[in-house]
Structure formats: structure tokens, C-alpha cells
C-alpha positions, 0 to 999 in steps of 0.5 A: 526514508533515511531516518526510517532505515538508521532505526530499524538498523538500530532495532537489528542490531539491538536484537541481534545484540540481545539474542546473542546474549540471551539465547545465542540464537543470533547466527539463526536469526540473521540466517532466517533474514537472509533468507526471507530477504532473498525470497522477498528481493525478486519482488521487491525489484520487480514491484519497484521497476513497475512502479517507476514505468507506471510512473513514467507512461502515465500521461501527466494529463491523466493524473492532472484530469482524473486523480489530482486533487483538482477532480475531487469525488472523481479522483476519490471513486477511482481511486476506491475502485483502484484499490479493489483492484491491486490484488497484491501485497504490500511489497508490490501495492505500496510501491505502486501507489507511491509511484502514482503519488509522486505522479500528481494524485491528490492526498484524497485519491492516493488515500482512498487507494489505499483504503480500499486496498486495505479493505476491498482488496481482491486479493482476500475476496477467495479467502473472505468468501471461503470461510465466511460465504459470498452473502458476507463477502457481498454484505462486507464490500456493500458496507467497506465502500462507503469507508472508503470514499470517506477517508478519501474526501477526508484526505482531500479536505485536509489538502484543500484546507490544511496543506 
């Protein structure tokens, strides 16, 4: 994580470098970031403390029996339904999905999970029917979920095998 945050600082910086000698907008730029990381902060904060219980009151025994790489296919189905159902964002979705992670789900699980986030999401079913009708909406999720459980065995093979 480290490593991440010193280059997109760099980036910043090298930006900020470049707008204040290209454009001199620099002073708006550094105040639109401001702004949207004030915005976005209360989120953030909120998605990490929820992430952290998460973390902490889900029984071991839970993540052990039914998303550890040791319940394979079942680990993956629940995983590709959970997915559907975190109808957030990723300043939200990503922190909770790292929580569950780091509380023993297997690769294939946390890999599924955030496939089907991805594709299956909620959170995009009132727009997806919206514009283009409830038949695709019903036709795209029929076919997406065959994706999803792929790349979790996929994940899971890579852990069974490689890791």
C-alpha cells in the first residue's frame, strides 16, 4: 500500500507541477481535490469502520465452514450472490470485501465476490432496466452469472495449485 500512495503522490505532484506551468491551473485543481476528498472522506470512514466489524463479528467458524477455500463451489455461489448484493460503490464495496478477505475467505470466494460486483451489482439494476428494458436486464444477469462463478473456480484452482 505504501509503494501504491509514493507513486500516486509522485503523479500528484507531477501534475500539479505541470498544470502550474502549463496552464496555472494548479490552485483549482488542488481545490476541486479538496473538495471531492471532503466529499468523499465521510464514506470512506464509514465504509472502513464497517468493514473492521464486519471483520470482527463474523465468527471464524463462518468464514472457515462457508467461504474458505476449503467449501469450494459453495464458498464460490455465495460469494457470486453476495456480490449481487453490495449495492455500493467501490469506496464502500472495496473495503468490505478486503475485510472479508483478511477474515479467511479463499481467493476463489473473495474472486467471485467481486465479479459479480462488477457485473450482477444491484446498484446498476434500476439504470440497466431503465434504458434498456427488464427482458435484457433479466437476459444480461441469466448470462453474467455463469462469469461469475468461473472466475471464482478459476481463483480457486490458482489457490488450490499455484498458492
Amino acid at each position: 500500500m505504501a509503494q501504491t500512495t509514493i507513486i500516486l503522490s509522485a503523479l500528484a505532484l507531477a501534475l500539479t507541477l505541470v498544470n502550474a506551468k502549463t496552464t496555472g491551473k494548479h490552485l483549482e485543481g488542488l481545490r476541486v481535490g479538496f473538495r471531492q476528498l471532503a466529499q468523499t472522506a465521510p464514506l470512506i470512514l464509514g465504509a472502513f469502520i464497517l468493514a473492521g466489524m464486519i471483520e470482527v463479528l463474523v465468527p471464524a467458524e463462518f468464514v472457515q465452514n462457508w467461504l474458505s477455500a476449503e467449501a469450494g463451489i459453495r464458498g464460490i455461489l455465495l460469494g457470486s450472490f453476495g456480490g449481487m448484493l453490495l449495492a455500493m460503490g467501490p469506496y464502500a464495496a472495496f473495503p468490505i470485501i478486503g475485510s472479508i478477505l483478511a477474515s479467511g475467505a479463499g481467493l476463489g470466494t473473495t474472486i467471485a465476490l467481486i465479479t459479480s460486483w462488477c457485473i450482477l451489482g444491484m446498484i446498476k439494476a434500476p439504470f440497466e432496466t431503465a434504458f434498456f428494458g427488464p427482458k435484457f436486464f433479466i437476459y444480461k444477469t441469466l448470462c453474467s452469472i455463469p462469469f461469475c462463478i468461473v472466475a471464482g473456480l478459476v481463483g480457486h484452482l490458482v489457490e488450490m495449485v499455484v498458492l
